[in-house]
BAGUSE-498878 format. One record per residue (C-alpha): residue number from 0; residue in one letter; z, y, x. Coordinates in nm, 2 decimals. Layout:
N
NODE  pos  code      c3      c2      c1
NODE  NUM     A       Z       Y       X
...
# end
This chain:
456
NODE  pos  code      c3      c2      c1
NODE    0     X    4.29    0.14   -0.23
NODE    1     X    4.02    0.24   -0.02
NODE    2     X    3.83    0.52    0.08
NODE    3     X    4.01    0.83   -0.06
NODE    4     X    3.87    1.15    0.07
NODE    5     X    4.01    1.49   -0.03
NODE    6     X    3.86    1.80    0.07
NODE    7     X    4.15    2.09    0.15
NODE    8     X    3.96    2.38    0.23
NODE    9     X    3.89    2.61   -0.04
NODE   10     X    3.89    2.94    0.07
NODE   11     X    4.18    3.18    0.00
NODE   12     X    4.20    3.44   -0.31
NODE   13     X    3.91    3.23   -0.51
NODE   14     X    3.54    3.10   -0.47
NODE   15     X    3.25    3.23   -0.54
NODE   16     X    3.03    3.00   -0.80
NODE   17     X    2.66    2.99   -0.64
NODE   18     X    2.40    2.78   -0.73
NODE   19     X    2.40    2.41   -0.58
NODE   20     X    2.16    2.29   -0.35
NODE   21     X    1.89    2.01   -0.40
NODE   22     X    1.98    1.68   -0.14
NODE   23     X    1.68    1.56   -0.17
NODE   24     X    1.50    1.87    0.01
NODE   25     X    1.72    1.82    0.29
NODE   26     X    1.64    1.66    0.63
NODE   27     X    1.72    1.31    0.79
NODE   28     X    1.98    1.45    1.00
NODE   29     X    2.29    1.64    0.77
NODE   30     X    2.41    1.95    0.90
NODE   31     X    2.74    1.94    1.11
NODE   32     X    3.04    2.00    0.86
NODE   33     X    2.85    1.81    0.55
NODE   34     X    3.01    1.53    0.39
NODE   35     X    2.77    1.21    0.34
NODE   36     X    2.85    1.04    0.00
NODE   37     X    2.70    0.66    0.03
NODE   38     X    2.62    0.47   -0.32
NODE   39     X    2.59    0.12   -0.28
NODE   40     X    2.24    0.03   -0.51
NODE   41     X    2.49   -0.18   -0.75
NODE   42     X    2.76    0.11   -0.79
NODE   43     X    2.89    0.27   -1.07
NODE   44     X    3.02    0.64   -0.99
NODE   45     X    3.21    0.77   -1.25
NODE   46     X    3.26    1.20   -1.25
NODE   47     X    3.61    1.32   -1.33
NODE   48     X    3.67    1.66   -1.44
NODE   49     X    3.72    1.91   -1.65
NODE   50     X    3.47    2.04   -1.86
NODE   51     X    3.25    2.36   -1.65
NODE   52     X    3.33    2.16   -1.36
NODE   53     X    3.01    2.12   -1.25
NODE   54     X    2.94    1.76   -1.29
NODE   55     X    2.67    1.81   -1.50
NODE   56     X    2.48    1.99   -1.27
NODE   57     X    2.59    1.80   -0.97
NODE   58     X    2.45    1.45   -1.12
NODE   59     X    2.13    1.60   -1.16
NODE   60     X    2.05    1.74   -0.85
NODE   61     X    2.13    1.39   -0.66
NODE   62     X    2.05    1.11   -0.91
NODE   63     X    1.75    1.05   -1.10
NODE   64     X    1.80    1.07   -1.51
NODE   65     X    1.74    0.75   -1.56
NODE   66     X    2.04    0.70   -1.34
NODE   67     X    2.29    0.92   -1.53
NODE   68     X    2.46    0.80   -1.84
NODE   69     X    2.61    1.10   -2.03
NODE   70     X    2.87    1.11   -2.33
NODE   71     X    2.70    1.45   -2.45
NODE   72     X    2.39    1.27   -2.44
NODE   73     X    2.49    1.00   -2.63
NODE   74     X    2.59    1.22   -2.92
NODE   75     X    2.26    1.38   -2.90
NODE   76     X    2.05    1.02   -2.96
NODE   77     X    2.32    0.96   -3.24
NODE   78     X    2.33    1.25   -3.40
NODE   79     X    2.02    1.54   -3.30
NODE   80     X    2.35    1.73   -3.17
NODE   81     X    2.52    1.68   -2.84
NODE   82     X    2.79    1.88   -2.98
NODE   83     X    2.85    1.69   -3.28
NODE   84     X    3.21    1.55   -3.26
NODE   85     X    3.20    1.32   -3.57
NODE   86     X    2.96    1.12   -3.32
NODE   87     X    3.18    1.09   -3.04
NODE   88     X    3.32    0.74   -3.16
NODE   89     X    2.96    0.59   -3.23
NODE   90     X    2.82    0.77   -2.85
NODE   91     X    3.09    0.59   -2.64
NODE   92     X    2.97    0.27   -2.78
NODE   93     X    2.68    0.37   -2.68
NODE   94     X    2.78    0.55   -2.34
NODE   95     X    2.93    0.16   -2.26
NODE   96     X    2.68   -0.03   -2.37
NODE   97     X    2.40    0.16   -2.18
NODE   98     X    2.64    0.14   -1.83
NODE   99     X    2.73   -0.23   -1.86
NODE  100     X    2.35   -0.30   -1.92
NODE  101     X    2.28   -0.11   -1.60
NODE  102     X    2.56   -0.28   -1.44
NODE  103     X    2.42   -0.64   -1.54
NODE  104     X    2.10   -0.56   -1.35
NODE  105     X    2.28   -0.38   -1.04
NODE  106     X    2.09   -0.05   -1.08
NODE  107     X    2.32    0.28   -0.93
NODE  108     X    2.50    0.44   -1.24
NODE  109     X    2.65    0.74   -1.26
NODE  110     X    2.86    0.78   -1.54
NODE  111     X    2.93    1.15   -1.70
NODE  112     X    3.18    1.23   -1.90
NODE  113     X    3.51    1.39   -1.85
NODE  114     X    3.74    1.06   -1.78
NODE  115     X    4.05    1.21   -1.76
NODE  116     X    4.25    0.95   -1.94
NODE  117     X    4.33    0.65   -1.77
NODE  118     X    4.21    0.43   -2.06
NODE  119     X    3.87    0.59   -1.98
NODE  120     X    3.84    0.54   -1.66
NODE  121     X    4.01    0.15   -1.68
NODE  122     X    3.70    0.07   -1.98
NODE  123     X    3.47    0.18   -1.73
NODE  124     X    3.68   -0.01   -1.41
NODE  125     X    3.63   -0.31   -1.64
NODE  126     X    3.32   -0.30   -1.70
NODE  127     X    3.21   -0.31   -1.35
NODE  128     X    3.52   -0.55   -1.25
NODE  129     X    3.25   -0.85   -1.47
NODE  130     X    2.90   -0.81   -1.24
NODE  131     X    3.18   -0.74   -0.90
NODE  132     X    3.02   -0.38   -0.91
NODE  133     X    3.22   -0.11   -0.64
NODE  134     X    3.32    0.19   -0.85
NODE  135     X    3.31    0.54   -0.71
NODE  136     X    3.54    0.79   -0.89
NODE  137     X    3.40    1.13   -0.77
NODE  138     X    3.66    1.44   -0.84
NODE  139     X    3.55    1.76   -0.96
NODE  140     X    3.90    1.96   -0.90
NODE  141     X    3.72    2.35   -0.91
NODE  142     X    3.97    2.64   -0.88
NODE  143     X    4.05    2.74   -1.25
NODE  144     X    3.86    3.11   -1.18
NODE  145     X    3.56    2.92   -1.06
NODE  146     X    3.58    2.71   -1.38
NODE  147     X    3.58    2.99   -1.60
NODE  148     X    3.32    3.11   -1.45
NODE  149     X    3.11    2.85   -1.47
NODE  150     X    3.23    2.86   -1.79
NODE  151     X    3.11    3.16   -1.89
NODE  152     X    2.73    3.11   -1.80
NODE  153     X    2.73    2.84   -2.03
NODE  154     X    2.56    2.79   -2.40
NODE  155     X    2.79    2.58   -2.52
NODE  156     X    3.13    2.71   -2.39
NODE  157     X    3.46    2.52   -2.43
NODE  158     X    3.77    2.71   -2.60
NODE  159     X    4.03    2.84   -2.33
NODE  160     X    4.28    2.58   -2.48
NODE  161     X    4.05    2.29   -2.35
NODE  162     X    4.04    2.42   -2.03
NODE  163     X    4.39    2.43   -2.00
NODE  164     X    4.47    2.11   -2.10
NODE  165     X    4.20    1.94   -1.92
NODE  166     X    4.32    2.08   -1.60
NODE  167     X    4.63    1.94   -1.69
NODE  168     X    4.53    1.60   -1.73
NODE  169     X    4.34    1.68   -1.39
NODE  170     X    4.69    1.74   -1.23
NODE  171     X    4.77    1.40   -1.41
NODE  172     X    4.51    1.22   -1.26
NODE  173     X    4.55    1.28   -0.91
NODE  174     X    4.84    1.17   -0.86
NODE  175     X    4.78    0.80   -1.06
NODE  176     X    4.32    0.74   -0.93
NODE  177     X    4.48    0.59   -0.61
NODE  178     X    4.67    0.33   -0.80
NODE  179     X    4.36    0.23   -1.04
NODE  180     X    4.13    0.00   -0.80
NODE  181     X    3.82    0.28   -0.71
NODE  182     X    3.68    0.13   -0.41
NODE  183     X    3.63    0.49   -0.30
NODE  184     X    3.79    0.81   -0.44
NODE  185     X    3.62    1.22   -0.35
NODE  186     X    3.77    1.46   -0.49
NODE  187     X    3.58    1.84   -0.45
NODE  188     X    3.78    2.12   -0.44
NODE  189     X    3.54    2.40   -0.39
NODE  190     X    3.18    2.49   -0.51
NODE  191     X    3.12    2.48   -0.11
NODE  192     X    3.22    2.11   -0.09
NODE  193     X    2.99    2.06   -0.32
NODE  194     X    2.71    2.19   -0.17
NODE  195     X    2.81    2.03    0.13
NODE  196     X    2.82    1.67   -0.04
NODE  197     X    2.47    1.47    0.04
NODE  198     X    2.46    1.18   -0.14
NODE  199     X    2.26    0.88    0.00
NODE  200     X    2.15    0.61   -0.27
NODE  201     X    2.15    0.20   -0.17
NODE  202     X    2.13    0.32    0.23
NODE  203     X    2.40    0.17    0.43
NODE  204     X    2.58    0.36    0.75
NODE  205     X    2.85    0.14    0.95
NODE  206     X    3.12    0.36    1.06
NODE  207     X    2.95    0.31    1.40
NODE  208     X    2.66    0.32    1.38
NODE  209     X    2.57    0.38    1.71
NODE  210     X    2.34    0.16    1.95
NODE  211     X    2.26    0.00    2.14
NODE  212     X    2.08   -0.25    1.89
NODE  213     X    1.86   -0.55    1.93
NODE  214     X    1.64   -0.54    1.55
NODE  215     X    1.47   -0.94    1.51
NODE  216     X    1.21   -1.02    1.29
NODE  217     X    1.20   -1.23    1.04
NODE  218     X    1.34   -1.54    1.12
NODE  219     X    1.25   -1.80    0.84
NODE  220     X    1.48   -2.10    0.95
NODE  221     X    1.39   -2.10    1.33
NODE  222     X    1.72   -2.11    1.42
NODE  223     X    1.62   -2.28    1.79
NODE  224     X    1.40   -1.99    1.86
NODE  225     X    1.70   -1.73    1.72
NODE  226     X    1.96   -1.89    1.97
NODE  227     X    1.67   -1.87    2.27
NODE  228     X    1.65   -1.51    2.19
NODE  229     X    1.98   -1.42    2.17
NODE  230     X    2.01   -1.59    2.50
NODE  231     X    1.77   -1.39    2.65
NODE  232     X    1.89   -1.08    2.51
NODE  233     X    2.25   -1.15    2.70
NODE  234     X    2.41   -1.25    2.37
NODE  235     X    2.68   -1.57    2.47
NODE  236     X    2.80   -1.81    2.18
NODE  237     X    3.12   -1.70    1.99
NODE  238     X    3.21   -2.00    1.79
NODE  239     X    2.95   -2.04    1.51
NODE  240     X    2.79   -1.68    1.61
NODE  241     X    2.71   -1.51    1.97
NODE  242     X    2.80   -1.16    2.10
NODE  243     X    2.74   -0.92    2.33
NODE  244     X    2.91   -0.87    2.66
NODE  245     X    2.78   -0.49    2.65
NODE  246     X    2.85   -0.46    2.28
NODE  247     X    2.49   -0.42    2.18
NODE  248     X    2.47   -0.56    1.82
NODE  249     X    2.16   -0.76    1.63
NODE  250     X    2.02   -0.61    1.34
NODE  251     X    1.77   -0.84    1.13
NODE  252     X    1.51   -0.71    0.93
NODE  253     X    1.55   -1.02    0.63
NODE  254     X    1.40   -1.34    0.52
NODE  255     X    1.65   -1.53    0.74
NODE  256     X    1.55   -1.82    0.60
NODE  257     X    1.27   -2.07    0.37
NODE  258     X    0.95   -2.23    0.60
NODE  259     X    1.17   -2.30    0.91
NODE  260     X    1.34   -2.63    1.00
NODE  261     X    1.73   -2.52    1.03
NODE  262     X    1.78   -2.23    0.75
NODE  263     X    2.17   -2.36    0.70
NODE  264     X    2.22   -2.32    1.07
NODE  265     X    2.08   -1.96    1.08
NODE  266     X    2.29   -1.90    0.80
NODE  267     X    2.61   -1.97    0.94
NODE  268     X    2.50   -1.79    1.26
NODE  269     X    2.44   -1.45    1.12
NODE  270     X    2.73   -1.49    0.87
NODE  271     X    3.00   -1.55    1.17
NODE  272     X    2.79   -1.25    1.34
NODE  273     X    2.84   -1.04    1.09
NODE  274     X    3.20   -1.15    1.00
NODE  275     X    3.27   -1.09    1.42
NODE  276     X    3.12   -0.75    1.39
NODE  277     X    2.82   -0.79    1.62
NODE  278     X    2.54   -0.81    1.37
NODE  279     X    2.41   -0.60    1.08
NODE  280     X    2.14   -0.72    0.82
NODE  281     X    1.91   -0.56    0.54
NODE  282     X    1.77   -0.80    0.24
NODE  283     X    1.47   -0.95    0.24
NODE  284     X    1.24   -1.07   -0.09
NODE  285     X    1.32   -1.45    0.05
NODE  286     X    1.73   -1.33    0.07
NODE  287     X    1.66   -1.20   -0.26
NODE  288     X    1.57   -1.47   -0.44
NODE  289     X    1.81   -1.74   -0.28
NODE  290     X    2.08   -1.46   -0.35
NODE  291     X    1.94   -1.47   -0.70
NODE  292     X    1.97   -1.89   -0.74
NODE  293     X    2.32   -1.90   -0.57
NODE  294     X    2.42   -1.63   -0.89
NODE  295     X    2.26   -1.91   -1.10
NODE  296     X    2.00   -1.70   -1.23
NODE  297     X    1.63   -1.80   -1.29
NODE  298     X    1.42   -1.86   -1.00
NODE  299     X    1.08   -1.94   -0.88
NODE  300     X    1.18   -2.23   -0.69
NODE  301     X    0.88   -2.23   -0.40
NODE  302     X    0.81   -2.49   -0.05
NODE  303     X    1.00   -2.27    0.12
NODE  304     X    1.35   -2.15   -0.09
NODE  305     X    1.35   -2.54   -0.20
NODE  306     X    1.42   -2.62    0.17
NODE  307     X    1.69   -2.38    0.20
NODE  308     X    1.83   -2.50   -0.13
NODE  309     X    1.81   -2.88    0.01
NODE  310     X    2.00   -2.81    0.30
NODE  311     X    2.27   -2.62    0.09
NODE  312     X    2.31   -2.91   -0.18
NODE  313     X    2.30   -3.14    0.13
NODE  314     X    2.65   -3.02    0.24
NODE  315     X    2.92   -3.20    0.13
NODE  316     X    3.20   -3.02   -0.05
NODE  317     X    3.46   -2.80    0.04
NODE  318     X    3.20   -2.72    0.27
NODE  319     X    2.92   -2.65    0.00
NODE  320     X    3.08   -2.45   -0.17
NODE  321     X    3.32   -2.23    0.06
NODE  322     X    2.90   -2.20    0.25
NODE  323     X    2.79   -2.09   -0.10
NODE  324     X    3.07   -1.84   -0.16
NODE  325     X    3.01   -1.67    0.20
NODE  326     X    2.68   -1.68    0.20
NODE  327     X    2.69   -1.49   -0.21
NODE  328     X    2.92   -1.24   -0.06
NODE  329     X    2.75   -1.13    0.21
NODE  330     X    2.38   -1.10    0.06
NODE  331     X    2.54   -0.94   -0.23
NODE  332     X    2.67   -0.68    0.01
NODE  333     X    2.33   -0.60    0.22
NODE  334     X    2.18   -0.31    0.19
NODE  335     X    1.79   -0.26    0.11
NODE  336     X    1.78   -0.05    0.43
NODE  337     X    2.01    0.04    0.68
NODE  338     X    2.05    0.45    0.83
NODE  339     X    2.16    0.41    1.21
NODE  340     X    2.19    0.62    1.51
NODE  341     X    2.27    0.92    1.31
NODE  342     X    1.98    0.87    1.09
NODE  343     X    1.76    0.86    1.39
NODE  344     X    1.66    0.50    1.28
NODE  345     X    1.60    0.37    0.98
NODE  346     X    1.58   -0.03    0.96
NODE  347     X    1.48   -0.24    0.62
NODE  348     X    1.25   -0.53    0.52
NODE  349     X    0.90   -0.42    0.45
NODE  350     X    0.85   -0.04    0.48
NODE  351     X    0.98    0.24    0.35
NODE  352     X    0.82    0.62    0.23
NODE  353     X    1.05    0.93    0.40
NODE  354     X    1.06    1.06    0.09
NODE  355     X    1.25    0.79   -0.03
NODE  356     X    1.51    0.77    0.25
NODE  357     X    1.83    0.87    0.06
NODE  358     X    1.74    0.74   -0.27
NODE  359     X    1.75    0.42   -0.46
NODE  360     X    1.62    0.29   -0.79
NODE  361     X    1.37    0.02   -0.91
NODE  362     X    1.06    0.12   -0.71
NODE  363     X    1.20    0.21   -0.38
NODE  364     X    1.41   -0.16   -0.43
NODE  365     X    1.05   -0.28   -0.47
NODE  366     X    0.90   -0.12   -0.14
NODE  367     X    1.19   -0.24    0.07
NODE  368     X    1.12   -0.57   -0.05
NODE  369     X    0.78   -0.62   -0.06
NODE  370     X    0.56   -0.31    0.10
NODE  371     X    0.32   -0.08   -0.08
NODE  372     X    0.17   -0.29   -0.34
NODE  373     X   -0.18   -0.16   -0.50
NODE  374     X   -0.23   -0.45   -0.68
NODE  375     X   -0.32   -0.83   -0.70
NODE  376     X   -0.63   -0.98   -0.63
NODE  377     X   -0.71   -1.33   -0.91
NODE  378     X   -0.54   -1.54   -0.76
NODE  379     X   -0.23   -1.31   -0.78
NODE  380     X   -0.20   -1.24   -0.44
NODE  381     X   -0.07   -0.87   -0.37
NODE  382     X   -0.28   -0.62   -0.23
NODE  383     X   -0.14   -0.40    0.00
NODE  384     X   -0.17   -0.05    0.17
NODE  385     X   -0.07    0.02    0.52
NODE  386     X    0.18    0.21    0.46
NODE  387     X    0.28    0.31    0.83
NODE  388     X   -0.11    0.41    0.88
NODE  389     X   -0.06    0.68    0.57
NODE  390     X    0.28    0.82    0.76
NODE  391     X    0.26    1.18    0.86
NODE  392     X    0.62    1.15    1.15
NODE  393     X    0.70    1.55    1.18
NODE  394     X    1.03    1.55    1.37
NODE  395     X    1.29    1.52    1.24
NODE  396     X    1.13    1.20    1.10
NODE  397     X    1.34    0.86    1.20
NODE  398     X    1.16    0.56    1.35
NODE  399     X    1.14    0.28    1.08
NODE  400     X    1.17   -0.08    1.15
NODE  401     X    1.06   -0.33    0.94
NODE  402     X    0.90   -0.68    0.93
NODE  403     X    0.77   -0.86    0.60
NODE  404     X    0.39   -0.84    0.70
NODE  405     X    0.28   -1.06    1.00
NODE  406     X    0.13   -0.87    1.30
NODE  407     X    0.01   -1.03    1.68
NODE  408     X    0.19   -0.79    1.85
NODE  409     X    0.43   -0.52    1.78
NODE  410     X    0.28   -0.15    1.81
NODE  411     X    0.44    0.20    1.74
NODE  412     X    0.23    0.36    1.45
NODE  413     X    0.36    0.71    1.32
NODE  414     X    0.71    0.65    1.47
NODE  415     X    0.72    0.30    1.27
NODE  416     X    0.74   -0.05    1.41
NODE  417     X    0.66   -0.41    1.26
NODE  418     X    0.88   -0.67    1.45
NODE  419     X    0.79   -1.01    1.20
NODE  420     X    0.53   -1.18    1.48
NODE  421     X    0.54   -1.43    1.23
NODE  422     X    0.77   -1.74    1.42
NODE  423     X    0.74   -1.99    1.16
NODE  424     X    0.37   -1.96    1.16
NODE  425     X    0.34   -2.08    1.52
NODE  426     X    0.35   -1.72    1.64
NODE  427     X    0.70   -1.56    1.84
NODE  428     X    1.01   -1.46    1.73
NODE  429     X    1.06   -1.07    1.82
NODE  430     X    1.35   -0.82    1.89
NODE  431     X    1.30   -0.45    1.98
NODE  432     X    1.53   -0.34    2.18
NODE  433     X    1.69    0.03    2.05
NODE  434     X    1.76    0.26    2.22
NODE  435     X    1.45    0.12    2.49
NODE  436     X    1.19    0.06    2.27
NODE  437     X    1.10   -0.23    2.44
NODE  438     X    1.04   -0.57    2.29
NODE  439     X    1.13   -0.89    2.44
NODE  440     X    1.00   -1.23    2.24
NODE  441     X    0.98   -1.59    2.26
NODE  442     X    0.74   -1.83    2.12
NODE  443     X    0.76   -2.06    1.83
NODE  444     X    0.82   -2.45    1.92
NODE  445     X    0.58   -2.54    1.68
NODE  446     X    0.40   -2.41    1.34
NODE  447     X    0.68   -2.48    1.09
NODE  448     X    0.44   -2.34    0.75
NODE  449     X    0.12   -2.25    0.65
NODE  450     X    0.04   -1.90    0.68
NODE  451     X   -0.08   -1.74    0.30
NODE  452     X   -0.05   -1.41    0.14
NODE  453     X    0.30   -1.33    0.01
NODE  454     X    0.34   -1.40   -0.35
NODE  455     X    0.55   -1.12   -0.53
# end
């Protein structure tokens, strides 16, 4: 089990119930004493509690509707009533179906309903176990005066005897969640832990993430000009990856591979980097996709992934396929952006809007891949604004790094930087150096593609 966090501080003689705050108003940096809550974008987080436990309330504040998946609100599409028991049967059929279609397209979940008995929470555990989903159980373990006060204040207001026996089954639970396989347990204990819970959505934190960092541009196969600028960066080889005397670590913006001559052999260089501990990745639209074919599912199959998926089917097996399972593993695993440096830096492939630092669904999956798309022009090509230009930085606004687009040269624009100097066009292969913010590059070999407008 891993990941259990319990929060011991509630404060003596009761709580007061006050009204929770809204995360997404807060800034880039949390408070000292605030506990940061990170959803992978493919998670399922299941609340656990008692009913006036404040899960409702809580789910709302930090995930979008479309997000939450609510037993009461099932009843209420069944029946016109949310509070119509006879429905209950019919809504969790629905409450399941709804999660494991959300789970089948990796969108962040958040199941609502009590789950207090374990059969609950192992339909839900299953349901994730089939699309390898992590599972969040997030505890809502209020005093029982704070819960009937809560209570109180609502419409609908459960019967003293349901209180008492779902805080029973709470006492119940506690004890047996670590055993069940939640790849991260919280449990609240105060209307003040709440408050101080910020939840960010599909960002990824190492537990150090601390500098110094060296972010490269997109890569694209050019594994020869990636080993030439590790080299000049001080990196040394480690076996199949390289490290840093110093311990600075690499951190690539995506599209590690398609156009270039050698995309197996960048592969297997940033997987042993990041299986060493000395590199850190966000996904690309080009990691995307091939993560997409290696899952089997139905691809566009372009020049540039069906050199990538050459080399792959050119290994020959065990090697194939223990490259395959890696590789699946660890793109299934990267984040759409990364938060670094105490959310002083913010790294991902194509751009990202501050307002959407902390959050994840569809659309803000969409930017990270591909930029701001307006529109496409007849030939389908996407039209794109400059985001970065748009960009009002007020401290305490993080610098973004990203690549995606190709530019001559890189150049700070509102506290946002484009490394992709576009390497397997004929152009350099760039890294900015972080905490510096200096850039040191090297030059293609030779123009390994055609440079054209990014098809979406």
């Amino acid at each position: 089990m891993k990941g259990y966090v319990s929060h011991d501080n509630t404060t003596k003689g009761g709580t007061r119930a006050t009204p929770m705050k809204d995360d997404h108003q807060r800034k880039h940096h949390p408070p000292p004493g605030e506990t940061i809550l990170r959803v992978a974008p493919s998670a399922l987080v299941v609340l656990i509690g008692p009913a006036s436990a404040g899960k409702t309330t809580w789910a709302r504040q930090h995930f979008e509707p479309t997000q939450i998946v609510s037993t009461d609100a099932c009843r209420a599409m069944i029946a016109d009533d949310e509070n119509d028991q006879e429905a209950t049967r019919d809504a969790l059929r629905l409450f399941h179906r709804i999660i494991g279609e959300r789970l089948k397209r990796g969108l962040p979940t958040v199941a609502d309903s009590p789950a207090l008995a374990v059969a609950a929470r192992e339909e839900l555990l299953r349901a994730a176990a089939i699309y390898n989903r992590p599972v969040i159980a997030l505890v809502f373990a209020m005093p029982p005066d704070v819960q009937q006060a809560w209570n109180s204040q609502r419409s609908r207001r459960a019967p003293p005897a349901v209180l008492a026996e779902h805080r029973q089954l709470l006492q119940h639970t506690l004890h047996v969640l670590c055993n069940e396989g939640f790849s991260q347990i919280v449990v609240l204990r105060s209307p003040d832990e709440i408050h101080r819970l910020v939840v960010r959505v599909g960002a990824f934190s190492p537990e150090n993430d601390q500098g110094p960092f060296d972010i490269i541009g997109d890569v694209h196969g050019c594994y020869d000009e990636l080993c030439t600028l590790l080299a000049d960066l001080g990196y040394t080889r480690q076996g199949e990856g390289w490290g840093h005397p110093q311990h600075r670590r690499a951190v690539f913006v995506g599209d590690l591979a398609d156009r270039g001559p050698r995309n197996v052999a960048v592969w297997k260089l940033v997987l042993a980097m990041a299986e060493q501990g000395n590199a850190l990745l966000v996904i690309g639209n080009h990691d995307n996709k091939l993560m997409r074919w290696l899952m089997g599912r139905p691809v566009r199959v372009g020049k540039g992934l069906l050199s990538t998926i050459s080399e792959i089917e050119a290994l020959p097996e065990p090697e194939q396929s223990q490259f395959r399972s890696r590789l699946l593993a660890l793109l299934r695993g990267t984040p759409g952006y990364l938060l670094l440096d105490r959310e002083r830096l913010v790294v991902t492939h194509a751009g990202i809007r501050d307002d959407m630092i902390g959050r994840w669904d569809r659309h803000i999956a969409s930017f990270c891949l591909y930029g701001d798309v307006a529109g496409f022009d007849m030939e389908g090509m996407p039209q794109r604004r400059n985001w970065a230009l748009e960009r009002i930085a007020r401290p305490p606004a993080p610098l973004i790094v990203y690549g995606h687009v190709v530019v001559e040269m890189p150049a700070f624009i509102n506290n946002t930087v484009d490394v992709d100097t576009g390497c397997c066009f004929g152009g350099r292969l760039t890294a900015l150096r972080y905490p510096e913010r200096t850039f040191l590059s090297v030059p293609a070999l030779q123009a390994y593609a055609e440079k054209h407008a990014e098809r979406v």
